[in-house]
Structure formats: structure tokens, C-alpha cells
C-alpha positions as CSV (number, residue, x, y, z in Angstrom):
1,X,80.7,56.6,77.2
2,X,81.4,53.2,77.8
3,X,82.6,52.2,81.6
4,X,85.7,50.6,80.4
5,X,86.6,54.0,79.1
6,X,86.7,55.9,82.2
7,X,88.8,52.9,83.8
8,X,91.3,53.1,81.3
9,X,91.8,56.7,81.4
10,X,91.8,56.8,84.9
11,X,94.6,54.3,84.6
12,X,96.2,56.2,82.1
13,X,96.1,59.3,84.2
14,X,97.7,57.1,87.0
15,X,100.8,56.2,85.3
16,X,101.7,59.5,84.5
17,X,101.8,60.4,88.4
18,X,98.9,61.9,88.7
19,X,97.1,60.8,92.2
20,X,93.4,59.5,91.9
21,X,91.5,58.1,94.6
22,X,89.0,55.2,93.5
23,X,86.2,53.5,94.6
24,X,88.1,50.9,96.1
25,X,89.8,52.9,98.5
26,X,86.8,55.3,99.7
27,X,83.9,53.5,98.5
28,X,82.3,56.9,97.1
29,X,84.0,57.4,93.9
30,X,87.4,59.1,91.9
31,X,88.6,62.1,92.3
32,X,92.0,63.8,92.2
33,X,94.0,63.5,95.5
34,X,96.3,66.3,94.6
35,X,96.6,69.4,92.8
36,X,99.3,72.3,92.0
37,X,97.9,74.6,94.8
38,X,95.9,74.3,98.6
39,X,92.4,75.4,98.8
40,X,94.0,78.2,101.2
41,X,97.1,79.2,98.8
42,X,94.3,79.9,96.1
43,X,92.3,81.5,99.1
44,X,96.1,83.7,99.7
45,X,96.7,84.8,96.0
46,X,93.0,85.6,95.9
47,X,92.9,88.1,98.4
48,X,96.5,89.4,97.2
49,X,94.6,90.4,93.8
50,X,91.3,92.0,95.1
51,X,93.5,93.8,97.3
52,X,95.9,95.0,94.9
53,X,95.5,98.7,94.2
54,X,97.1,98.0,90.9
55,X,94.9,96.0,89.6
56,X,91.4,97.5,87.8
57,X,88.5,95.6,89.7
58,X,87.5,94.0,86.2
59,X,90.8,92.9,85.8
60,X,90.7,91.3,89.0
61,X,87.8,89.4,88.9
62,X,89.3,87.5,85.3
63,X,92.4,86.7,87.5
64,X,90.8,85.5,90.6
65,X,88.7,83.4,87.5
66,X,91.4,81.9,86.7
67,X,93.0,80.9,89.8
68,X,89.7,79.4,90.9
69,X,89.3,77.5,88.0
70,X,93.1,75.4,88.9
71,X,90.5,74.2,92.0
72,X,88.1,71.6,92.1
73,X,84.3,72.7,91.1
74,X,83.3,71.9,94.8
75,X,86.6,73.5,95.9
76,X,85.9,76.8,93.5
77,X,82.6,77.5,95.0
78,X,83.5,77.5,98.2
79,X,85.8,80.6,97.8
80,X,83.4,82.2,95.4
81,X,81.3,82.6,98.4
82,X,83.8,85.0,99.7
83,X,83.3,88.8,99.1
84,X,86.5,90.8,98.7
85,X,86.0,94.4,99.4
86,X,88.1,96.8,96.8
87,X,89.4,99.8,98.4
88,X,89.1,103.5,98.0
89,X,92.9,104.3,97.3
90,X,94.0,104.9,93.6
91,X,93.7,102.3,90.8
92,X,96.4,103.0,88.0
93,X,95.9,101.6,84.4
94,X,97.1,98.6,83.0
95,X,100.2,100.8,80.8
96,X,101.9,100.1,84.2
97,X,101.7,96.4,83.6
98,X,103.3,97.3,79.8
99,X,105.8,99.3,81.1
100,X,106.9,97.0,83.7
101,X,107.2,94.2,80.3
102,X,108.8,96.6,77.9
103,X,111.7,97.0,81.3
104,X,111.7,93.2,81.9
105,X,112.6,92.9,78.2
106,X,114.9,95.5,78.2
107,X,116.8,94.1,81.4
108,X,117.1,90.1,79.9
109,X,118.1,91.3,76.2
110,X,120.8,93.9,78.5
111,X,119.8,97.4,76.7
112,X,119.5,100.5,77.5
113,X,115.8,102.5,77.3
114,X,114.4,106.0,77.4
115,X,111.7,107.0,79.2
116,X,109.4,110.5,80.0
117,X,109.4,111.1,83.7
118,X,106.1,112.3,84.9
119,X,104.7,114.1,88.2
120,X,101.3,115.6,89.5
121,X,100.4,119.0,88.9
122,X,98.5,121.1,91.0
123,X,94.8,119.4,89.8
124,X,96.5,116.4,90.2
125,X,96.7,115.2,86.3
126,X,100.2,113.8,85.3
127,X,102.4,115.7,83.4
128,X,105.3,115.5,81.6
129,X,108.6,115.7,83.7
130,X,112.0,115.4,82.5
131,X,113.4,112.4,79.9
132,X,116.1,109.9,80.9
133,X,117.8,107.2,79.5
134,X,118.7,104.2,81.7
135,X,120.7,101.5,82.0
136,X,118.0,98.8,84.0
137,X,119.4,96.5,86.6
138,X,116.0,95.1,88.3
139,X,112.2,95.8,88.5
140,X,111.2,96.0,92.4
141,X,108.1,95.5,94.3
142,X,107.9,98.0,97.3
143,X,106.0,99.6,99.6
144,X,103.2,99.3,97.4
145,X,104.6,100.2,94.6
146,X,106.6,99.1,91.3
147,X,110.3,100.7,91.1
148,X,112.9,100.4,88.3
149,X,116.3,99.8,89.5
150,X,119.5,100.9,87.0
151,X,121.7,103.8,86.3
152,X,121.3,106.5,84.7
153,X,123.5,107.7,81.5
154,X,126.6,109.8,82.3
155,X,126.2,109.1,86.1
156,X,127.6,106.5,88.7
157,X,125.2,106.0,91.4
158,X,122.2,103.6,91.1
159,X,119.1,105.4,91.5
160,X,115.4,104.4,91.2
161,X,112.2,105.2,89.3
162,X,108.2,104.4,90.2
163,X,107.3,102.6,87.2
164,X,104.0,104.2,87.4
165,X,105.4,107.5,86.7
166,X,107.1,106.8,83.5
167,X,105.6,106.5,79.7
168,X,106.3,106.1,76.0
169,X,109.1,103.4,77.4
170,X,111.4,103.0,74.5
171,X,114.1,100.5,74.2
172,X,117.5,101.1,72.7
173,X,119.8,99.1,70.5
174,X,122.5,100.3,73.1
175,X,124.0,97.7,75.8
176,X,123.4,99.2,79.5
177,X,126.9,100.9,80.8
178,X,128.2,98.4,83.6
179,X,127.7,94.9,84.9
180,X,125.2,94.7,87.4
181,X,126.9,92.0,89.7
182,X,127.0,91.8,93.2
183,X,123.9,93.9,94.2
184,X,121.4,92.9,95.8
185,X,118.1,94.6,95.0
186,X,116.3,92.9,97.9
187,X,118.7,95.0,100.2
188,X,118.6,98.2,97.9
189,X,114.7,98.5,97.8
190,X,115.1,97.7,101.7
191,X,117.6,101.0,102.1
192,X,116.5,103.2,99.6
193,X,112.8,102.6,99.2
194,X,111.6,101.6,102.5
195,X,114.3,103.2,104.6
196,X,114.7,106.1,102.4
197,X,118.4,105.7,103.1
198,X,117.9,106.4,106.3
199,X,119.4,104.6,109.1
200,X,117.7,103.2,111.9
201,X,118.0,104.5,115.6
202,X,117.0,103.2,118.7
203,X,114.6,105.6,121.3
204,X,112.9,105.0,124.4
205,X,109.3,105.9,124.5
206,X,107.0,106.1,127.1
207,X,103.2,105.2,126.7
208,X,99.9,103.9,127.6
209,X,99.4,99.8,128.0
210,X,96.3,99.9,125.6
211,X,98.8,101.5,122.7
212,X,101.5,98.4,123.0
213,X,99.4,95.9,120.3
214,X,100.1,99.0,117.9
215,X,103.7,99.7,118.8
216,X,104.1,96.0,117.9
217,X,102.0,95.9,114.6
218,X,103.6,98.9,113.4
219,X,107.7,98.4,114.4
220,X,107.4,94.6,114.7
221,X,108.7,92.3,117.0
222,X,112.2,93.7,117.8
223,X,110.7,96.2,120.6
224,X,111.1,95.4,123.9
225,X,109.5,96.8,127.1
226,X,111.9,98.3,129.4
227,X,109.6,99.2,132.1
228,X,106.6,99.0,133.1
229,X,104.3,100.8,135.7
230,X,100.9,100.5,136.7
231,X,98.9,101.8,133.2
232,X,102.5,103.3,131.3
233,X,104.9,101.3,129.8
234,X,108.4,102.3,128.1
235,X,109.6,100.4,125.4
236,X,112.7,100.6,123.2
237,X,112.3,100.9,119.8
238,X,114.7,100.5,116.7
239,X,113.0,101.9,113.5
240,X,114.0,105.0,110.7
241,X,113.6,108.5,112.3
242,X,111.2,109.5,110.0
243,X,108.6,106.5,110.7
244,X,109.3,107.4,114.5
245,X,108.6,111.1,114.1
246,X,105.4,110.2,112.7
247,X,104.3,107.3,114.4
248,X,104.7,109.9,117.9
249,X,103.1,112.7,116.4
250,X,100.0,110.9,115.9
251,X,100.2,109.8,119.4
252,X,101.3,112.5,120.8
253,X,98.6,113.0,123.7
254,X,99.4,109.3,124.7
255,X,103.1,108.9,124.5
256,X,106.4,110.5,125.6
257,X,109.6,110.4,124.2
258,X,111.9,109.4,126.7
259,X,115.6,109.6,124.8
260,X,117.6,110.2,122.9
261,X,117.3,114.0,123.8
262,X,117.9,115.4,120.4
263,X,114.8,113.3,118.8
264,X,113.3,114.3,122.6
265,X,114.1,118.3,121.3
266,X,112.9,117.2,117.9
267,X,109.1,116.8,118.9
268,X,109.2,119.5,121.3
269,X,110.0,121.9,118.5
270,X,107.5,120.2,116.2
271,X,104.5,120.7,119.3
272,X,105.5,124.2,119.3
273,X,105.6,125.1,115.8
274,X,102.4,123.5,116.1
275,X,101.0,125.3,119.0
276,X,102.2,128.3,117.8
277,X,100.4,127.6,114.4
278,X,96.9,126.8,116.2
279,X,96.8,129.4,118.6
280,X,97.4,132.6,116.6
């Protein structure tokens, strides 16, 4: 190629915004000063896929491809140095991905669908559950897991289905029952999904200093340490019963319950269920 050439087109390239570094400026040589995404936000939505227990390791690797390739070649091979680790938990087939389209679709164009329902049998193969046909609102991402949002025919109350368990997704030339406006699914999948409508409750638990980097990981930033003495602290804690219950249970030789008395009465019948359980 003639020099000119590359001149010109970097020039070219130049008026149409694009930001090129030259020679003149670094006395080393061109190369693009900007691109659509950081080294480290390629580095982000790589780890989010090779995480993903949705997503087939195979599929995966195309994906990450892909996003590498939106890089630089130096930049690229940098990250392809990394080794993400798949994990052990369930991997779910790509019809989730079609489902999750044929909803999307169903949602913009404002029809209803029918879908089969499915649930895990004893072996733990799917199976076929009940039918249902839907008016869709939203499709959420929560707790690990895809959700449709909507309302079922002949009832009132919003309800929600895991994507994952639902097949032969049809959609019908019928328009969805109501008007979605004025929900918020953010705050729906934050009540019903992740709260499991429950509401939150404040307790006061008693526990070991080494534990307090898990009570922080695991209810966030809102507790607070209410007292503290020599190796034990007691810390207040706003959170769901049923994420409390648990989260004592499994610490139950290092932490106490300190109010209120009825979730206090709560464990203590749960111990001695258990007790009794063990030491027959």
C-alpha cells in the first residue's frame, strides 16, 4: 500500500470523530485513543458470562470472543491470559434464551401467550405441570434467575413465572387484559422474588468479632453494632425473617439471638425439634 494511503485514511477516520494518536504526538506510531468500552469493563462483562450459570461453557467462550475482539489485539491478549473457572451448579439449555425472545416479542407486540408449566419430579427430570395463559407485563432478572412478570387470565393479581420452567411458549393473536402502567418491576422482583413478600424486621443478635465481616457481606451495610465486649459483639440487623432464620441456624454455636423474643422462641423451638431429632 502506498504511504499516502494510510495518511489519508487516517485522516478520513479523523473527521468522522474517531480519535487517532500519530506519530507526531508520541513519536511511536497511530493507534486509536478511544474505544466503545475500558479494558476493565470488557474484563467486567467477561467474568459476568463465564460466571453465568445460564450460559453453556461453549456458548460462553463465542461471547467472551466477541467482546474481546471490540479490544485492541494487544488489549485482547492481555485478558485472554485470564482463566475463568465455570462452576459446578446447573447449566440450563439455550430454549431458555428462546423463551425469554418469544415473551419479549409477545410483551412489545402487547399479546397474550400460553405456556406448559413444568416442575421436577422425584429423579429430578422436568415434567409437565399445569398450562396457563398470560397476559406478560416484564421479563426479570433475579436472584439468579429469569422470571416472567404478567397476569394470569380470569385473575387480578400479578404473579410470576421462572422462565426456565416453562416450554412450547405460544403467542396469541389476543391483546393482554389490562394496561400495565404504574408498576414498577424493579420494586416487584425486589418484594416478591427476593423478599418473597416478606417484610423486613429488625433483631439484635449477639456474636463472635471473627463472624462480623460475614454479618456485613451477607445483610449489607445497614447493620450496626450496638455493643461490644471483649470477643462478642451485638449488632442490629434489618433483613426478611426467613434469610435471618437461616443465616442463625447456620451459626448457631457462634451466635445468640438477643430480641425480638418471638424470633428469640422461634430458634429455640427450631434447636429442639432438632435436638429431639438427633438424639432419639
Amino acid at each position: 500500500m502506498e504511504r499516502r494511503a494510510v495518511y489519508r485514511n487516517i485522516e478520513a477516520l479523523r473527521s468522522m470523530g474517531i480519535e487517532i494518536e500519530g506519530y507526531q504526538e508520541n513519536r511511536e506510531g497511530y493507534y486509536l485513543m478511544d474505544r466503545d468500552f475500558e479494558p476493565s469493563e470488557i474484563r467486567l462483562l467477561c467474568d459476568a458470562v463465564a460466571a453465568s450459570d445460564l450460559i453453556k461453557e461453549e456458548d460462553g467462550k463465542s461471547i467472551i470472543k466477541k467482546l474481546l475482539d471490540s479490544l485492541s489485539i494487544f488489549q485482547g491478549r492481555l485478558l485472554q491470559k485470564t482463566v475463568f473457572v465455570k462452576s459446578d451448579k446447573r447449566i440450563v439449555s439455550r430454549q431458555l434464551f428462546y423463551n425469554i425472545d418469544a415473551l419479549n416479542i409477545a410483551i412489545n407486540q402487547g399479546c397474550k401467550v400460553s405456556a406448559t408449566l413444568l416442575e421436577y419430579d422425584m429423579d429430578c427430570t422436568p415434567k409437565e405441570k399445569d398450562s396457563v395463559v398470560l397476559s406478560p407485563y416484564a421479563t426479570l432478572w433475579a436472584e439468579g434467575d429469569y422470571y416472567i412478570l404478567g397476569r394470569e387470565e380470569k385473575s387480578e393479581e400479578l404473579t410470576h413465572f421462572r422462565i426456565d420452567h416453562m416450554k412450547d411458549i405460544v403467542i396469541l393473536e389476543r391483546g393482554v387484559d389490562m394496561i400495565f402502567g404504574g408498576i414498577n418491576p424493579g420494586q416487584y422482583a425486589r418484594k416478591y422474588i427476593s423478599r418473597r413478600g416478606e417484610l423486613e424486621e429488625k433483631c439484635e443478635i449477639s456474636c463472635k468479632v471473627d463472624l462480623w465481616q460475614e454479618v456485613v457481606e451477607t445483610f449489607g451495610s445497614g447493620v450496626m453494632i450496638t455493643r461490644k465486649n471483649g470477643k462478642e459483639i451485638t449488632v442490629s440487623i434489618s433483613a426478611i425473617p426467613s434469610v435471618l432464620r437461616n443465616w442463625v441456624l447456620a451459626h448457631i454455636t457462634e451466635c445468640e439471638v438477643v430480641a425480638p423474643k418471638h424470633f428469640r422462641d422461634e430458634i429455640q423451638t427450631a434447636v429442639m425439634e432438632a435436638y429431639r431429632k438427633y438424639w432419639e
